[in-house]
C-alpha positions as CSV (number, residue, x, y, z in Angstrom):
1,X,107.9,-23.6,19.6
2,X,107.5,-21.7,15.9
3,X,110.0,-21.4,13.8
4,X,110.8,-19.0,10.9
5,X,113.1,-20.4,8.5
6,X,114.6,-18.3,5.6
7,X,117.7,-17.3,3.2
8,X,120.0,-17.3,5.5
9,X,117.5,-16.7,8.6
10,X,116.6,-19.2,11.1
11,X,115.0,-18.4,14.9
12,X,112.8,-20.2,17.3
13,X,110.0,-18.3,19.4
14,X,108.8,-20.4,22.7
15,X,104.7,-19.6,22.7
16,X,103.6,-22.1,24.7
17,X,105.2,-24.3,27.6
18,X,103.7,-26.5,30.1
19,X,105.0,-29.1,32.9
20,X,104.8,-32.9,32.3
21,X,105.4,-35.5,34.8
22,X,104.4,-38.8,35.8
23,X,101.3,-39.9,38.0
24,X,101.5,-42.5,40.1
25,X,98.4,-44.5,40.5
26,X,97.5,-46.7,43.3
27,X,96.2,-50.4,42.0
28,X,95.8,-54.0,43.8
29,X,98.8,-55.1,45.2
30,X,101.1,-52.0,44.2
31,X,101.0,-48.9,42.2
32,X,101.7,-47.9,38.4
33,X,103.3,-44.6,37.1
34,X,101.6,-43.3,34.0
35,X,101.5,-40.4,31.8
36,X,98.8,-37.9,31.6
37,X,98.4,-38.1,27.9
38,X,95.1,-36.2,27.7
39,X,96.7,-33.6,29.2
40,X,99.7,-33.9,27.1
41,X,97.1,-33.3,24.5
42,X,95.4,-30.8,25.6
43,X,98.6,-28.6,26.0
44,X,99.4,-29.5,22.7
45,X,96.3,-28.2,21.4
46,X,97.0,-25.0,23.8
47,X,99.9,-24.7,21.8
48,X,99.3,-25.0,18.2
49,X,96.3,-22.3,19.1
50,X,99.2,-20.3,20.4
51,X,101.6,-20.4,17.9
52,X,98.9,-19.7,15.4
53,X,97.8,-16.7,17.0
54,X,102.0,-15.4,17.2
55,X,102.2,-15.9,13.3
56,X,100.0,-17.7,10.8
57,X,101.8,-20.9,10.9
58,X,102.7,-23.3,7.9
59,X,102.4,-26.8,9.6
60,X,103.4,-28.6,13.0
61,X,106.0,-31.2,13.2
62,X,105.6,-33.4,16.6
63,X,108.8,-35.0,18.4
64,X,108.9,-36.6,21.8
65,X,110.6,-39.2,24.1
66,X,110.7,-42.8,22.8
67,X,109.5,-45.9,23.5
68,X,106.2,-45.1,25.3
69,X,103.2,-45.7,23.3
70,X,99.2,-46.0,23.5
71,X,97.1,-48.9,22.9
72,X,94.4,-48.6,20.7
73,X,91.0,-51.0,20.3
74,X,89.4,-51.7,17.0
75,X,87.2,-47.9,17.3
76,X,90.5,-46.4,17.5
77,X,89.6,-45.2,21.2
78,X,92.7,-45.7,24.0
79,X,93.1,-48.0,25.9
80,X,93.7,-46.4,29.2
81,X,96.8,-43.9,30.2
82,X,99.9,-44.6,28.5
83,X,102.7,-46.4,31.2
84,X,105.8,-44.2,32.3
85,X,108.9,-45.7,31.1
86,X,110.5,-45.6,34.6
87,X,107.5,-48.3,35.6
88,X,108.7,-51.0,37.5
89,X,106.7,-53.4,35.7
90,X,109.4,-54.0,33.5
91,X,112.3,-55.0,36.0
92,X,112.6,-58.7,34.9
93,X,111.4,-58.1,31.5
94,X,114.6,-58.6,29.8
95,X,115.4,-61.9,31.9
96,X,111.9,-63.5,31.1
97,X,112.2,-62.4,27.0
98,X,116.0,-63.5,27.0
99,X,114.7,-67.1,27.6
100,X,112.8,-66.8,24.6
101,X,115.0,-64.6,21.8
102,X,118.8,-65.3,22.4
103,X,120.7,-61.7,23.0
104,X,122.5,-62.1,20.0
105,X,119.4,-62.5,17.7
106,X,118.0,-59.9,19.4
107,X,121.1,-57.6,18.7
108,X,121.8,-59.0,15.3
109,X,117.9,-58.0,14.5
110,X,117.6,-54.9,15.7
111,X,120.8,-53.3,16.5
112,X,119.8,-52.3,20.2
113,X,120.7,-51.6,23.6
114,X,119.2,-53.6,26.0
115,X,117.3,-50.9,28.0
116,X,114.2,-52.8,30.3
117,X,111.8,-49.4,29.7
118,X,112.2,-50.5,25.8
119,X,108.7,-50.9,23.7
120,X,109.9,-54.7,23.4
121,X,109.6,-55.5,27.2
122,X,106.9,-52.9,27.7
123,X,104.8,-54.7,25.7
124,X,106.2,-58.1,26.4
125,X,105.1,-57.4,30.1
126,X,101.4,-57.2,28.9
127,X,101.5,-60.3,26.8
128,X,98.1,-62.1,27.7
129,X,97.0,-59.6,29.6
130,X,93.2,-57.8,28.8
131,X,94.6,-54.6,27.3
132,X,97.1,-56.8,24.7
133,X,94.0,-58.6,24.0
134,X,91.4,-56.0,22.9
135,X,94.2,-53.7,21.1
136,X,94.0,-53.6,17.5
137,X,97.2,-51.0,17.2
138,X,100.0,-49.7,19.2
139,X,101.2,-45.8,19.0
140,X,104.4,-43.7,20.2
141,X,103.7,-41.1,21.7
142,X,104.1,-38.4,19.0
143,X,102.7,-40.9,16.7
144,X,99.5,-41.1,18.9
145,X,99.2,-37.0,19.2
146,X,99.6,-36.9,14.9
147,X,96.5,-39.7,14.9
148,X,94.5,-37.2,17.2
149,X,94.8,-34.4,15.0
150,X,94.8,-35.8,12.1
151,X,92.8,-39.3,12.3
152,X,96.0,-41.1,10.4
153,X,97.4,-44.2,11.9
154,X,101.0,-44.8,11.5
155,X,104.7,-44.5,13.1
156,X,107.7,-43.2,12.2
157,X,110.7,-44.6,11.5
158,X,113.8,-42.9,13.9
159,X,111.2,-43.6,16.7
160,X,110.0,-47.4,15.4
161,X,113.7,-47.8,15.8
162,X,114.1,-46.9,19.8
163,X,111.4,-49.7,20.1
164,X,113.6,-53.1,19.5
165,X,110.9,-54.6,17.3
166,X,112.2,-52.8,14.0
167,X,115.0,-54.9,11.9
168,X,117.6,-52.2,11.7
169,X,118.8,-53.1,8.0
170,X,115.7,-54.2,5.9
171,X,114.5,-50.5,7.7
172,X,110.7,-52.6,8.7
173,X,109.2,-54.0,12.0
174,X,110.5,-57.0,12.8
175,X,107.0,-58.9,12.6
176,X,108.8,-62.6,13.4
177,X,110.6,-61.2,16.3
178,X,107.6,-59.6,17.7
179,X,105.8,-63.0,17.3
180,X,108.2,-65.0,18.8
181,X,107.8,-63.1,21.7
182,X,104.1,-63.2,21.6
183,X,103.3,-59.1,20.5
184,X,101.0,-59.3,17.6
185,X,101.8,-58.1,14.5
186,X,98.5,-56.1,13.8
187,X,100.0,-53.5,16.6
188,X,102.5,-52.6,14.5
189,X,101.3,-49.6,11.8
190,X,102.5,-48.8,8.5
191,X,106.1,-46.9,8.7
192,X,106.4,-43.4,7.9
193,X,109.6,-41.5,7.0
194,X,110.7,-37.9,8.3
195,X,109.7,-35.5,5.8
196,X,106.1,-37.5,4.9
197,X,103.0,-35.2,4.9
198,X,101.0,-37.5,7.7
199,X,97.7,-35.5,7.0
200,X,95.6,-31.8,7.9
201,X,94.5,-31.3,10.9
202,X,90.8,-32.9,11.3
203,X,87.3,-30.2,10.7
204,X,86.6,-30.4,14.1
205,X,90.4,-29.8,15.7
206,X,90.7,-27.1,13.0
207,X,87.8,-25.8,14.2
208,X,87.7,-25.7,17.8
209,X,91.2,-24.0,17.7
210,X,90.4,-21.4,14.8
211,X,92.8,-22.6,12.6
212,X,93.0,-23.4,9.1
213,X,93.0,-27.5,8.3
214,X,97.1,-27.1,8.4
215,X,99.6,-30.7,7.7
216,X,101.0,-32.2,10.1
217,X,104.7,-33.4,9.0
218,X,106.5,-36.1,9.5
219,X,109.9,-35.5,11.3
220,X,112.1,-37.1,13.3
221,X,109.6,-37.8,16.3
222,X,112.1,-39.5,18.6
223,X,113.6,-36.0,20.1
224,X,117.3,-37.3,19.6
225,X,116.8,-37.5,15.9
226,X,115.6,-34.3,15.5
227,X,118.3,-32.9,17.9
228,X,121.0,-34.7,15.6
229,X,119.9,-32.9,12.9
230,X,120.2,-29.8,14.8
231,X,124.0,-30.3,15.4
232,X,125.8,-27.4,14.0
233,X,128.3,-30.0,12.8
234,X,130.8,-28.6,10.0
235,X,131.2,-31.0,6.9
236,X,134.4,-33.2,7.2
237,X,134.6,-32.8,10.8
238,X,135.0,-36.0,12.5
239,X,132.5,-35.3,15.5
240,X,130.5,-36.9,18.1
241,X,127.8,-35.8,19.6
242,X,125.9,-35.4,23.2
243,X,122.3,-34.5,22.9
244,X,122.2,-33.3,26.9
245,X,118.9,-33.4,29.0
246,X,117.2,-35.5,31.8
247,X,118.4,-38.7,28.8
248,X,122.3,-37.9,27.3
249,X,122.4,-39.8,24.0
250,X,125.7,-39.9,23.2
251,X,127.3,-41.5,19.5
252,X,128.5,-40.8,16.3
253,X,126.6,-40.7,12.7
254,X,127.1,-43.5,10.6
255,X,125.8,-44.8,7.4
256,X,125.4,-48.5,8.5
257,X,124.8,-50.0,11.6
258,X,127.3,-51.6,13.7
259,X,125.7,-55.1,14.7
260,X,129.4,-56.7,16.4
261,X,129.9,-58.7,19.3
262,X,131.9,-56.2,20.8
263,X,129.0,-53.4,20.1
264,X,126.8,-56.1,21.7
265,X,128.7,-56.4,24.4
266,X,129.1,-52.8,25.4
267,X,125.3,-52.4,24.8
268,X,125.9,-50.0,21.9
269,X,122.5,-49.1,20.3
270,X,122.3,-48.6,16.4
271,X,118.8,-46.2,15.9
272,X,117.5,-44.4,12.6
273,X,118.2,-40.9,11.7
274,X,117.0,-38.7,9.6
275,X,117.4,-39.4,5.6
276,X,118.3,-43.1,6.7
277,X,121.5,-42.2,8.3
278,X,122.5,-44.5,12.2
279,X,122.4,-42.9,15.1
280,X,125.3,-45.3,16.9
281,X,124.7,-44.3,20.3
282,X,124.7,-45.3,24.0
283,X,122.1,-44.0,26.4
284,X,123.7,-42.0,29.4
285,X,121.9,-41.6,33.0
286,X,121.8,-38.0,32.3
287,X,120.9,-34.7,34.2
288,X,117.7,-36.8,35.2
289,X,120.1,-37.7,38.4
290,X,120.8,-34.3,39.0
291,X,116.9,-32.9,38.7
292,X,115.8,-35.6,40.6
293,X,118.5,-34.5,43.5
294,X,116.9,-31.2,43.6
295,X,113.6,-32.5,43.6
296,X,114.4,-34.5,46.6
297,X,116.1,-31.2,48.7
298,X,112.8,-29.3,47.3
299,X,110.9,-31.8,49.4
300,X,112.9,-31.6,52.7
301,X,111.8,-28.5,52.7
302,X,115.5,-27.1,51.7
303,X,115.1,-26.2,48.0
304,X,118.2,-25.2,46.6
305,X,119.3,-22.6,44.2
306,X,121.2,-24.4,41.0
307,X,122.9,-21.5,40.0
308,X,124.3,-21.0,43.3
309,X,125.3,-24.4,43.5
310,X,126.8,-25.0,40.2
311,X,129.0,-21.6,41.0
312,X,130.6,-23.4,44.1
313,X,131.1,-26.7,42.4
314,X,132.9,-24.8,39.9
315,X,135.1,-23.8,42.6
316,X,135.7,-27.6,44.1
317,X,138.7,-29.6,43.1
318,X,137.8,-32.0,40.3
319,X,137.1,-35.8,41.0
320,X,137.0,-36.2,44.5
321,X,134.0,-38.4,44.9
322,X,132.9,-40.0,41.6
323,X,129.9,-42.4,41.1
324,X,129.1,-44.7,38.2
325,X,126.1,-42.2,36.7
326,X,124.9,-45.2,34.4
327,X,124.0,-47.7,37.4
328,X,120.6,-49.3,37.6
329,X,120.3,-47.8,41.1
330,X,119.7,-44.2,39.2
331,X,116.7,-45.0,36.6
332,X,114.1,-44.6,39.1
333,X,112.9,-42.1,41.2
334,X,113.9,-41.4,44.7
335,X,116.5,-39.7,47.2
336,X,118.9,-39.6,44.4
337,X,121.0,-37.6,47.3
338,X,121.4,-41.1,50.0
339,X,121.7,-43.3,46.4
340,X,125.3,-41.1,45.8
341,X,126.4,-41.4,49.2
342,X,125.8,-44.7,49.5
343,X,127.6,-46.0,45.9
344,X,130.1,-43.4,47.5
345,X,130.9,-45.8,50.5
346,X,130.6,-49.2,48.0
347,X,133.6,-48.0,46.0
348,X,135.0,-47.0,49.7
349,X,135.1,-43.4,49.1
350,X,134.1,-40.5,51.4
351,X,130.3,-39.1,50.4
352,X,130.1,-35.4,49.7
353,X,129.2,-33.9,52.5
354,X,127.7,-30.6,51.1
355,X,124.7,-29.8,48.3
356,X,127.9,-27.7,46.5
357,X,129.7,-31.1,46.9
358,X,126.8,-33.7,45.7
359,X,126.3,-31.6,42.6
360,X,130.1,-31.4,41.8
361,X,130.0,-35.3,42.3
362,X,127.0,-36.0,39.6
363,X,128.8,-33.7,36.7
364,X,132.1,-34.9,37.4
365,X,130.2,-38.5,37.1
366,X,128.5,-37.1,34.4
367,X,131.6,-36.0,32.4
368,X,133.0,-39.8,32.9
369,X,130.2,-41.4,31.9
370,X,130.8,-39.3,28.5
371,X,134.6,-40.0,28.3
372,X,133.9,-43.3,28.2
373,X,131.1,-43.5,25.8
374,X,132.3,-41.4,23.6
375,X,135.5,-43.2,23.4
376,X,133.9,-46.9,22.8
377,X,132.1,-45.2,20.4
378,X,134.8,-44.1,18.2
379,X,136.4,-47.8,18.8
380,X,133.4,-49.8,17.8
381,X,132.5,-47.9,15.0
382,X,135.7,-47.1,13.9
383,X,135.5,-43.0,13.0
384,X,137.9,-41.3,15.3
385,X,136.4,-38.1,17.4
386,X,137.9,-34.9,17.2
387,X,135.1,-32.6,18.8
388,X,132.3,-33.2,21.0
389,X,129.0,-31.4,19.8
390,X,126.6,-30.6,22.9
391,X,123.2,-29.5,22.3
392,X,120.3,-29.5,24.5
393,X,119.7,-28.4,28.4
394,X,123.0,-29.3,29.5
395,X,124.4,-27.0,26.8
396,X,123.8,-24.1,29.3
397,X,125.6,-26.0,32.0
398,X,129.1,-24.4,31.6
399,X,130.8,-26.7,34.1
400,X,129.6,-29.7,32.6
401,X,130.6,-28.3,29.2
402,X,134.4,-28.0,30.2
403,X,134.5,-30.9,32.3
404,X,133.5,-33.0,29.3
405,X,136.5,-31.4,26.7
406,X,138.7,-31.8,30.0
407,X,137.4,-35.4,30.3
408,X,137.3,-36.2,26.8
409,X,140.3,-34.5,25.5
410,X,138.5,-33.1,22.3
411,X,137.4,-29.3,22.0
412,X,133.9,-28.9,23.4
413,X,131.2,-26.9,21.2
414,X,127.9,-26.3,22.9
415,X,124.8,-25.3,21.9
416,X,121.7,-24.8,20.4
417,X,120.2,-25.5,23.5
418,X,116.7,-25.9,21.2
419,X,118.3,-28.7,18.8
420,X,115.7,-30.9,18.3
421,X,113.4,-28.2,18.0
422,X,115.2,-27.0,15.4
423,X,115.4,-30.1,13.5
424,X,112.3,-30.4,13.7
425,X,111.2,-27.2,12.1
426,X,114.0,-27.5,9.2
427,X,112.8,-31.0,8.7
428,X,109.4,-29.8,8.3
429,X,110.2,-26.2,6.3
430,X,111.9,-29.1,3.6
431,X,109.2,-30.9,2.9
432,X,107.2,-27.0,2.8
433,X,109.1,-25.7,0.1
434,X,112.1,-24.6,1.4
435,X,115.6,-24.6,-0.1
436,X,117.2,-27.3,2.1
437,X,118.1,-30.3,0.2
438,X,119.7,-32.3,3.0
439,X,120.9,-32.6,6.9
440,X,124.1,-30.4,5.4
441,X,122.2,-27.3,4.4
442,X,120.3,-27.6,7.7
443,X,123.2,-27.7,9.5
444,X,125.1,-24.7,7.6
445,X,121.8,-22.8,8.4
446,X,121.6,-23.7,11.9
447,X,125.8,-22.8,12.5
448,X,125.5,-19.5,10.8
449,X,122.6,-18.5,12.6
450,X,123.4,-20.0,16.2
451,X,127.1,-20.7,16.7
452,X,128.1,-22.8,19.3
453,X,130.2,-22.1,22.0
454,X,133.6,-23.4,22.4
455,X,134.9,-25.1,25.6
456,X,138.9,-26.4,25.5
457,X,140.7,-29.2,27.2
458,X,142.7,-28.6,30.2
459,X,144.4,-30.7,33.2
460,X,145.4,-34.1,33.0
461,X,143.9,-37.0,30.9
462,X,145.2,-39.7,33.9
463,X,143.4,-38.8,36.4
464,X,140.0,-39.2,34.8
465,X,141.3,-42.9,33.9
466,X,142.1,-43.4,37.7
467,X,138.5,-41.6,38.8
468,X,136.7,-43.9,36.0
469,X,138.4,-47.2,37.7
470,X,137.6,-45.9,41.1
471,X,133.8,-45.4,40.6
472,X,133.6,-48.8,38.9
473,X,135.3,-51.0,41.8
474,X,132.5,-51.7,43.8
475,X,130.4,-54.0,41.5
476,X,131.4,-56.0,38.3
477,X,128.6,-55.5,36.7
478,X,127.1,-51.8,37.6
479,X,125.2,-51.1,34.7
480,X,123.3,-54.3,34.9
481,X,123.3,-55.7,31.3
């Protein structure tokens, strides 16, 4: 994406766009599901060529998905494909580091939710294993593109915070933490903060792509942060926000994190923003349930069109089968489609029957699953909500949109659909001269330029209450912490 930031101008131009998935890998004994970082990379590189050629660009900011990372050896060469999050290498992690850090030194540490894919049990998993033991340095993602291009070693800090190895209010790694659990500290690189010049492209990336030796900046490379920055939030407004795509983060903004038993308990997570603000947050299944149902009609043979199918769902009465979106049983992939019907019959509902119906089922889910984080999240941290902000894909899903205000109770506004690209580029146009002295200006610019949409609340607040019991009877512990 480039964008042009100006007086009272702001647009994003989409230049270069590529698909990224997972490869599964066959090994002794089972199988692993990796990225395909070099390729990653190379699209990357595609890319900033691209953008380049559109418009002499001013520098590249670089924001991704948390808690993946590379391992590097003492040459600074990888160590073999970065591991997909949705791995199943990780599925007694917590368990076997819980026996070692208490939860509530964990929490009162670093302030997060207890997520198995999290760097902490990632990397716990390869504790005296041969990788652990030749790395010399561990890299997020976006982190490990910015080294590539411009040979500087280093992570930032929204990102480090995703990781559960960062203490949350001295704002470092948590070094004695990691130790404890057996992670040395030499993986963990110096911090960086959004807004830091992290270096120029190296002579021979410069080169190869025709491009001058342009900085890379520093912004807030865990996608959420930069998409909360690119929440077209008015000043004063008590608001949440739901950054909407295959992950929903949903929270608040606060200036301190919320470290309680009660947060603890309802596996709250407490992640850095931006200019040092909290992210207060809980991570929601997502649309992930939703692509991955499409993914499994595509191969039956019966793709479907989503369009079509959101149109009739539109149609359906509201709530008749409902499913707890956040259980474990949706993380990884599969037949997302016999998963529904089968949590269906657990809670001693009827299934849907019909694509039209399956997909009315997930966003009704969907919409619950925010009702009910939102609403903790205005308990625990104690800042009420008066409007729901959704930005990213599920922005453009207009039934989704009004079933969260009807769920919620709170005015709906959606959009940008590109927030955290747009954070991004504001973020970095800062730090290049721009007149934006904080997240407020960005946020005036990004309102005036894209205004949300507004959805309002309609039908009846009680029945979501008795919907929400009903999809939660069948197991006392469905989201598994």
């Amino acid at each position: 994406m480039v964008g042009t930031v100006g007086a009272g101008h702001l647009a994003l131009d989409e230049v270069h766009r590529f698909p990224n998935g997972p490869v599964r890998v066959a090994r002794p004994g089972g199988s692993t599901l990796h990225w395909d970082i070099l390729g990653i990379y190379r699209e990357t590189l595609a890319g900033i060529g691209a953008a380049d050629r559109a418009a002499p660009i001013a520098g590249i900011g670089i924001d991704s998905w948390a808690v993946d990372y590379g391992l590097l050896d003492g040459d600074g060469a990888l160590l073999g494909n970065p591991v997909h999050y949705r791995d199943a290498r990780t599925a007694d992690a917590i368990q076997r580091v819980r026996a070692i850090v208490p939860d509530d030194e964990l929490y009162n540490v670093t302030g997060l939710q207890q997520l198995p894919f999290n760097t902490l049990y990632q990397l716990a998993t390869e504790v005296g294993g041969p990788r652990l033991g030749c790395a010399e340095t561990a890299l997020l993602i976006p982190d490990l593109i910015a080294y590539w291009l411009t040979g500087v070693v280093g992570a930032e800090h929204t990102n480090a915070s995703t990781t559960q190895l960062y203490d949350v209010c001295a704002r470092t790694w948590a070094t004695d933490l990691a130790g404890k659990v057996g992670i040395p500290a030499r993986l963990l690189p110096p911090l960086r903060s959004p807004g830091q010049v992290i270096g120029t492209l190296v002579p021979e990336v410069a080169d190869d792509l025709s491009v001058p030796r342009l900085p890379v900046v520093a912004v807030g490379s865990h996608d959420t942060a930069s998409a909360v920055v690119g929440v077209p939030a008015e000043p004063g407004t008590n608001f949440a926000y739901i950054s909407s795509g295959t992950w929903s983060l949903v929270g608040v903004e606060l200036d301190e994190p919320v470290l309680s038993a009660d947060a603890m308990a309802a596996n709250f997570t407490n992640e850095g923003g931006v200019d040092g603000g909290i992210r207060f947050l809980r991570n929601v299944m997502g649309l992930w349930v939703l692509s991955e149902t499409l993914r499994t009609w595509k191969a039956r043979g019966a793709p479907a069109d989503l369009a079509s199918l959101l149109a009739q769902a539109a149609a359906m009465p509201r709530l008749r089968a409902v499913v707890d979106i956040d259980a474990p049983v949706f993380l990884p992939p599969g037949d997302m489609v016999a998963r529904i019907e089968n949590a269906c019959r657990d809670t001693g509902q009827h299934p849907p029957a019909t694509p039209a119906e399956i997909v009315r089922c997930i966003l009704d889910s969907l919409a619950l699953a925010y009702r009910r984080t939102v609403r903790q999240a205005a308990v625990l941290s104690g800042r009420p909500v008066d409007v729901v902000h959704v930005v990213g894909g599920g922005a453009r899903n207009d039934l989704l949109c009004q079933l969260t205000a009807d769920a919620c109770g709170v005015p709906v506004l959606a959009g940008p659909v590109e927030a955290a690209a747009l954070g991004n580029v504001l973020v970095q146009a800062r730090t290049l001269g721009a007149d934006l002295p904080d997240i407020a200006a960005m946020r005036a610019l990004i309102h005036s330029t894209h205004e949300p949409r507004r959805f309002t609340p309609s039908g009846d607040g009680g029945e979501w209450s008795a919907a929400e019991a009903r999809s939660m009877s069948g197991s006392a512990d469905s989201r598994g912490r």
